[in-house]
C-alpha positions as semicolon CSV with decimal commas, in nm:
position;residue;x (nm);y (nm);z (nm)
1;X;0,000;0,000;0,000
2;X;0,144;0,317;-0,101
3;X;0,031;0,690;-0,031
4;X;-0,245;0,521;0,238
5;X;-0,392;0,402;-0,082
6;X;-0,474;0,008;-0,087
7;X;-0,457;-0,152;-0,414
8;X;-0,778;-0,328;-0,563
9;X;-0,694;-0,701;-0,712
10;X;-0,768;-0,739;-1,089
11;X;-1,011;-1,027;-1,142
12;X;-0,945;-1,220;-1,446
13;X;-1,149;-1,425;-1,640
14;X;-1,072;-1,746;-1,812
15;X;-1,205;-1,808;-2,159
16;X;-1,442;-2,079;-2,071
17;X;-1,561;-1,850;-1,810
18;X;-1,586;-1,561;-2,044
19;X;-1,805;-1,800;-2,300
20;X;-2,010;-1,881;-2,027
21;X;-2,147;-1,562;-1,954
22;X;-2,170;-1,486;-2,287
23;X;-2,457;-1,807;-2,287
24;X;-2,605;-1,684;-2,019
25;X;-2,674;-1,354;-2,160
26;X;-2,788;-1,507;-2,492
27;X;-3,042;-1,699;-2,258
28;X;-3,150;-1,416;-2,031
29;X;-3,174;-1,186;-2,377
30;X;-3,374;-1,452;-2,543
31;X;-3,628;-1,537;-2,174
32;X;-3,723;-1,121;-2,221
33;X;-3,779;-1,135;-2,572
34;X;-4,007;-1,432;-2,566
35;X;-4,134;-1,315;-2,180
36;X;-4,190;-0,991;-2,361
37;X;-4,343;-1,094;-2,726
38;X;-4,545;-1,397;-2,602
39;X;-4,606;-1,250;-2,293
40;X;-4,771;-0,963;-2,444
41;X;-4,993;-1,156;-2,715
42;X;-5,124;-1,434;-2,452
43;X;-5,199;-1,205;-2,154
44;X;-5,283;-0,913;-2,297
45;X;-5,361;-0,948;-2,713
46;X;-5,729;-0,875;-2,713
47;X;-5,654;-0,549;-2,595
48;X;-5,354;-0,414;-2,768
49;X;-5,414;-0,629;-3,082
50;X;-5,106;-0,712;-3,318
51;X;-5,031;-0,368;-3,311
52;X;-4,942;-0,398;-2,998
53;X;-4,761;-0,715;-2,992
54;X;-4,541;-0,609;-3,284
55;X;-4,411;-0,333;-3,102
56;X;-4,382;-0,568;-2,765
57;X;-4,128;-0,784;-2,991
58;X;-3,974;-0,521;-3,080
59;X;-3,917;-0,331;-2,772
60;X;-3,815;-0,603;-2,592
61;X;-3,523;-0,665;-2,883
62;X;-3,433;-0,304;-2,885
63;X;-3,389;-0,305;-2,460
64;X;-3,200;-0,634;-2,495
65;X;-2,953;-0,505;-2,744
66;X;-2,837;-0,249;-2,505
67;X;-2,891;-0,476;-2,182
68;X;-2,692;-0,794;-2,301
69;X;-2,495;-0,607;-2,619
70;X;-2,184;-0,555;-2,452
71;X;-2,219;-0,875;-2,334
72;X;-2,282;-1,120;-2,578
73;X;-2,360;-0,894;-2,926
74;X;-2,709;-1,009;-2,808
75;X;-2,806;-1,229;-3,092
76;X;-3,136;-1,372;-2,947
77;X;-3,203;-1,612;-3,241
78;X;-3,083;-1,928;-3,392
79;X;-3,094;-1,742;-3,719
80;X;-2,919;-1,405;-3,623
81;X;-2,613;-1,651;-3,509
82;X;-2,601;-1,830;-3,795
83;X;-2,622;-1,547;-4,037
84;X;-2,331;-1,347;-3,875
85;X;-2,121;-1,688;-3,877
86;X;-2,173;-1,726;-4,258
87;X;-2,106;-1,318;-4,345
88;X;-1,766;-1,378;-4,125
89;X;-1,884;-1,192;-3,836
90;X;-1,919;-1,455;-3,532
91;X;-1,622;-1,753;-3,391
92;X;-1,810;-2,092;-3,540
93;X;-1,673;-2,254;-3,215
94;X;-1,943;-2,053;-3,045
95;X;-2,246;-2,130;-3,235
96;X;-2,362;-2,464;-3,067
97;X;-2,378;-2,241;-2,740
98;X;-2,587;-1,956;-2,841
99;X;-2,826;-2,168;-2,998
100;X;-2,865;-2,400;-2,711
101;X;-2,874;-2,097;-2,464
102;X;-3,120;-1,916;-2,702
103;X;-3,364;-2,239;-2,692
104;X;-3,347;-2,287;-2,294
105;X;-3,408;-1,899;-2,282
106;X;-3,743;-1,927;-2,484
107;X;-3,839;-2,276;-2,288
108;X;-3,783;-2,136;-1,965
109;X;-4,015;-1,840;-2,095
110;X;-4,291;-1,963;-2,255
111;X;-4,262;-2,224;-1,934
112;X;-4,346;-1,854;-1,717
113;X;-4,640;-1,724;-1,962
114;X;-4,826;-2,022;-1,931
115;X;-4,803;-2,041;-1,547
116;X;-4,902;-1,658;-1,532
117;X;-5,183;-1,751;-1,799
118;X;-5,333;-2,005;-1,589
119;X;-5,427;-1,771;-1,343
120;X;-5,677;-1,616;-1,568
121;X;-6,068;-1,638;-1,480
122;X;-6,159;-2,008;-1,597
123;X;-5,791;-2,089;-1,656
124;X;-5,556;-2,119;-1,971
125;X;-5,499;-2,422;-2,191
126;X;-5,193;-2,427;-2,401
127;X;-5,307;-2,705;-2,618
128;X;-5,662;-2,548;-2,711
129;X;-5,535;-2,132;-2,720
130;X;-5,139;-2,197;-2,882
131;X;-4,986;-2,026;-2,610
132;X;-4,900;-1,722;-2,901
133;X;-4,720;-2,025;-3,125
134;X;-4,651;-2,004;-3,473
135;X;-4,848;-2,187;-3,782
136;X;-5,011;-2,208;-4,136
137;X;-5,320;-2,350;-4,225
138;X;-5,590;-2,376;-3,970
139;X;-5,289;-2,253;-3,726
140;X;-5,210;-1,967;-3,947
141;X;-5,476;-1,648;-3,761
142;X;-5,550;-1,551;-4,124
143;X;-5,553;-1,851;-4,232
144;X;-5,259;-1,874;-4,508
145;X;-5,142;-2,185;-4,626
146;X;-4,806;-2,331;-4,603
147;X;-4,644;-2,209;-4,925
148;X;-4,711;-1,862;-4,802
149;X;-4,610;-1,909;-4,462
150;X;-4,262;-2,041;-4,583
151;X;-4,216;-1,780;-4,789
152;X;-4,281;-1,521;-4,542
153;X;-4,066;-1,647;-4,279
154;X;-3,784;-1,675;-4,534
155;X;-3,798;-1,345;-4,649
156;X;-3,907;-1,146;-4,311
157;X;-3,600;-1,317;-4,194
158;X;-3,384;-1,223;-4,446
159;X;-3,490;-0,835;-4,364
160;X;-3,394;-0,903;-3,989
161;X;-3,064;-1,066;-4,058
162;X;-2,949;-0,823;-4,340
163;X;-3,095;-0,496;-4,078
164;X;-2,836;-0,674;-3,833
165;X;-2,578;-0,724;-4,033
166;X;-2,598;-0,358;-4,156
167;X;-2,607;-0,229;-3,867
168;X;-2,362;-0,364;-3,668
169;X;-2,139;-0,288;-4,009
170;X;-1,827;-0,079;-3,890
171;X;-1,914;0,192;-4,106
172;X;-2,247;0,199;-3,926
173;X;-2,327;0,480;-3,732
174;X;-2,230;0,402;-3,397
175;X;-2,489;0,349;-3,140
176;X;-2,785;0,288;-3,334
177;X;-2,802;-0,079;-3,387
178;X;-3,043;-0,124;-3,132
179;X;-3,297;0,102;-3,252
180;X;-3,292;-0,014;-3,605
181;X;-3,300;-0,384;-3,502
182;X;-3,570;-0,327;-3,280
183;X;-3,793;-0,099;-3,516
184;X;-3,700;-0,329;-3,823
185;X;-3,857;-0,663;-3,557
186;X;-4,181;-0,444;-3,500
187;X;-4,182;-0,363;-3,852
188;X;-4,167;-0,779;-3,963
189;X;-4,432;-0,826;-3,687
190;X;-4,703;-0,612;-3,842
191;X;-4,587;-0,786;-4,153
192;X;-4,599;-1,110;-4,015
193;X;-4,858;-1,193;-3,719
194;X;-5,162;-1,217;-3,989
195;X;-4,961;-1,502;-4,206
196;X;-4,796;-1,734;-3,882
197;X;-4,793;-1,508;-3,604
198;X;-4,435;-1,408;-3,677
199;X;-4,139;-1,627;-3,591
200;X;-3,814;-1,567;-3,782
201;X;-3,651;-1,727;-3,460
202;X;-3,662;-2,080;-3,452
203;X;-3,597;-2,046;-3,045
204;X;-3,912;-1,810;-3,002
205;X;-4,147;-2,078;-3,204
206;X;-3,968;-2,387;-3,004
207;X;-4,051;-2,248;-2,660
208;X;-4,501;-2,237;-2,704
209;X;-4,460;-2,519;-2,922
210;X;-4,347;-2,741;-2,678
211;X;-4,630;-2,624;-2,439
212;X;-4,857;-2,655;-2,666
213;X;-4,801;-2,925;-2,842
214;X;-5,048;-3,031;-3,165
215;X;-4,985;-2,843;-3,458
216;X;-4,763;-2,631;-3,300
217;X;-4,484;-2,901;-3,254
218;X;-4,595;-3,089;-3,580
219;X;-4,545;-2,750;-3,803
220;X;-4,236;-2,657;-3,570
221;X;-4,049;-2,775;-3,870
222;X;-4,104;-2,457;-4,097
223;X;-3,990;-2,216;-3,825
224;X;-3,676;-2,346;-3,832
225;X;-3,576;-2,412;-4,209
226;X;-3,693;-2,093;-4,313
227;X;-3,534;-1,824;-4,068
228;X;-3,236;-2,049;-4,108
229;X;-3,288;-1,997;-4,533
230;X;-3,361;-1,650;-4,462
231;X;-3,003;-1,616;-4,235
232;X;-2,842;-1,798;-4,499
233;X;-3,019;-1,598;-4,818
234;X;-2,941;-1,227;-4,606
235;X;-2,511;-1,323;-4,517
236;X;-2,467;-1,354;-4,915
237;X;-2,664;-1,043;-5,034
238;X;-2,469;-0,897;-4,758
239;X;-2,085;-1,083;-4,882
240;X;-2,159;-0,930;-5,236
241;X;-2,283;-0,562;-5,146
242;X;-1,981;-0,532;-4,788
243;X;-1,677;-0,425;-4,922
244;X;-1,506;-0,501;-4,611
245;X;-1,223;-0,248;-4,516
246;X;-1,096;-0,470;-4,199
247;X;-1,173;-0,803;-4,057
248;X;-1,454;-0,802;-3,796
249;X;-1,403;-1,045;-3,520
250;X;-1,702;-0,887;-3,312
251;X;-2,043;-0,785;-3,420
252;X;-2,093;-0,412;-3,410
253;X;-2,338;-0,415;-3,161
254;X;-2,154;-0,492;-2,877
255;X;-1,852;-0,260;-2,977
256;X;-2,100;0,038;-3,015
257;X;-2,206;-0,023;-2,705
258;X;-1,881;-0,028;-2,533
259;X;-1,772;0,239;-2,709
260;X;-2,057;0,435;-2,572
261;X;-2,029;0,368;-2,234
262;X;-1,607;0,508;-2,231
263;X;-1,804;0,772;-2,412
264;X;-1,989;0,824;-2,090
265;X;-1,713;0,763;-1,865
266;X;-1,507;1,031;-2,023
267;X;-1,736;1,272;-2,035
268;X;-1,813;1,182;-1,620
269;X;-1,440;1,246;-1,598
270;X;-1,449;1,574;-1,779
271;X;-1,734;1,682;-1,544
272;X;-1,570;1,618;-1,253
273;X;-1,238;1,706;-1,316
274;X;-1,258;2,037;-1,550
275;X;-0,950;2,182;-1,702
């Protein structure tokens, strides 16, 4: 101790240590966006309608970016993780991780809804309402048939991945991932909730399927080829239109956020120590 001043012990982290909370935030970001998005069409969808829903999803995305960001790039979906590995933008020895921690995220959420749902007047069966899953056919709310439904999930999810990709670009104005990601989400959700009740995330359909059950696990099928298509369709429109100036070993996201927040820090510093 020098100067009566003790010295504070660095804590270091190992890299499986550093992966793991990088899972866990993938799992808590993924628990509020399903909590959040199914939460809001099964508890309270009669009264905010779709509308409302939409911009549920996409709130919930846009306060996860900038909760779990710094964290974990907060990727939330199967598809988002696979769409930044295949434009070069995520470590494949990762993926299996995020995806697993994505699924047990939505589980453990949908898991929540349906215990809050069954407190309703009369009670709340996951099998006979969906518990907010995604479908076609007599699943589908409008009633679209399957050929539609796959094609809407393939392209809505090619807008979300390519929105994420550009955003999180390093040319990218920094800071404003989130909002675009979240806006673009809302924006596929008004798109989408008529045709399958919106999934492009194969996590967020596997969590109320699994409740639910029926058609919801038999169709399960679609919601994860085509968000994964979509992923895969959005990282090569993205490879041929990216000139890219450096290599990016982190997605955008979470350095925009960290850059913010030494941003903040100096500025604190400036405050309280002015020339």
């Amino acid at each position: 101790m020098r100067g009566g001043s003790a010295r504070i012990p660095r804590t270091t982290t190992t890299a499986g240590g550093e992966a793991m909370q990088k899972y866990l935030a993938e799992a808590v970001g993924t628990f509020v966006l399903v909590l959040g998005g199914v939460g809001a069409a099964v508890l309270a969808g009669d009264r905010i309608g779709f509308l409302g829903v939409a911009f549920a999803f996409g709130l919930s995305l846009l306060a996860m970016v900038y909760t779990v960001g710094p964290i974990s790039g907060c990727h939330v979906n199967p598809a988002v993780t696979v769409g930044l590995l295949m434009a070069g933008k995520f470590d494949k020895r990762h993926v299996a991780g995020y995806v697993i921690a994505q699924c047990v995220g939505a589980i453990v959420a949908a898991g929540v809804v349906l215990l809050i749902a069954k407190g309703m007047p009369g009670g709340y069966s996951a099998s006979a309402e969906g518990l907010g899953s995604n479908g076609y056919g007599a699943a589908s709310p409008e009633g679209y048939g399957g050929g539609a439904a796959f094609l809407a999930e393939v392209f809505l999810t090619f807008v979300l991945v390519l929105t994420v990709l550009g955003a999180t670009d390093s040319r990218a104005p920094v800071g404003f991932a989130g909002l675009a990601i979240g806006l673009v989400l809302t924006l596929i959700n008004l798109v989408g909730i008529p045709i399958t009740n919106t999934s492009v995330n194969p996590a967020r359909s596997l969590g109320p399927a699994l409740f639910a059950g029926g058609d919801a696990l038999k169709q399960l099928w679609m919601f994860i080829i085509a968000p994964l298509l979509g992923a895969a369709f959005a990282s090569a429109v993205y490879r041929l239109v990216h000139r890219p100036a450096v290599q990016i070993t982190a997605t955008r996201a979470e350095q925009a956020t960290e850059e913010e927040r030494r941003e903040r820090l100096a500025g604190r510093r400036d405050v309280e120590h002015p020339v």
